[in-house]
C-alpha positions in Angstrom: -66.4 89.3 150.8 -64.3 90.1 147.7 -65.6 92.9 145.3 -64.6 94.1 142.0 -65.4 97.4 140.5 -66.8 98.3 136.9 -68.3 100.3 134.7 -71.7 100.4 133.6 -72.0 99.9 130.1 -75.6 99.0 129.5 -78.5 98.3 131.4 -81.7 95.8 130.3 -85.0 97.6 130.2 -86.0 95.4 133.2 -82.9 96.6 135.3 -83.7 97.7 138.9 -87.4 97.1 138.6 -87.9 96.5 142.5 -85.4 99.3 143.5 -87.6 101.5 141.2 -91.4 100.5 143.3 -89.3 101.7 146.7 -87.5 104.9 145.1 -84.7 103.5 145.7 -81.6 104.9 143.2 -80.3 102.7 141.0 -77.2 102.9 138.9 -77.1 104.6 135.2 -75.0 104.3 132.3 -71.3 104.9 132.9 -71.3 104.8 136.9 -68.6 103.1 138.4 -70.2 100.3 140.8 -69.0 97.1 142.6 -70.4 93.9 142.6 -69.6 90.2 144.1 -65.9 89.3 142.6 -67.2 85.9 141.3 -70.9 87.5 140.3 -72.2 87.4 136.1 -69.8 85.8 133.2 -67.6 86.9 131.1 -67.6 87.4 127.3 -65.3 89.3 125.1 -67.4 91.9 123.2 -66.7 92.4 118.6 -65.0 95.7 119.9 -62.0 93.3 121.9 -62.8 94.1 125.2 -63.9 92.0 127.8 -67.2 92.7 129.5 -69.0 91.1 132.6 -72.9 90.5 132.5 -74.3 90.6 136.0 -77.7 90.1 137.7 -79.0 93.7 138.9 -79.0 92.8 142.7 -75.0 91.7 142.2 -74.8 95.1 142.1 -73.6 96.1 145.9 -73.0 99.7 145.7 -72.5 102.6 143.4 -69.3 104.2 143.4 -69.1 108.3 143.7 -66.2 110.3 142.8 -63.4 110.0 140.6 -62.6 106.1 140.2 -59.6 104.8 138.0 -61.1 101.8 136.0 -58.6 100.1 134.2 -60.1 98.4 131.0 -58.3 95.1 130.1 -58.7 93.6 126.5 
């Protein structure tokens, strides 16, 4: 399977409600995670950049450490 990594920007006040019942941890603002390559659609946010809204269980993992993102307009 083919994954892409990202940046969390923003998270919907429903976000991770399941992993939240099971204690599970969940990704906050500004994590680096991966998700499916194809997962979510794009749109190019007022500010240029382009931004990719995903489903909270296309999220696959949460990325620790120091992770070059590379933000494309």
């Amino acid at each position: 399977m083919h994954q892409a990594k990202g940046r969390v920007v923003a998270l919907g006040p429903f976000a991770f409600e399941d992993e939240k019942k099971h204690k599970m941890r969940h990704p906050v603002e500004m994590e680096i995670v991966t998700i499916a390559r194809y997962a979510g659609i794009l749109l190019k946010g007022n500010d240029g950049n382009r931004y990719r809204l995903v489903y909270d269980d296309e999220v696959t993992s949460i990325l620790d450490g120091d992770w070059d993102i590379q933000i494309r307009g």
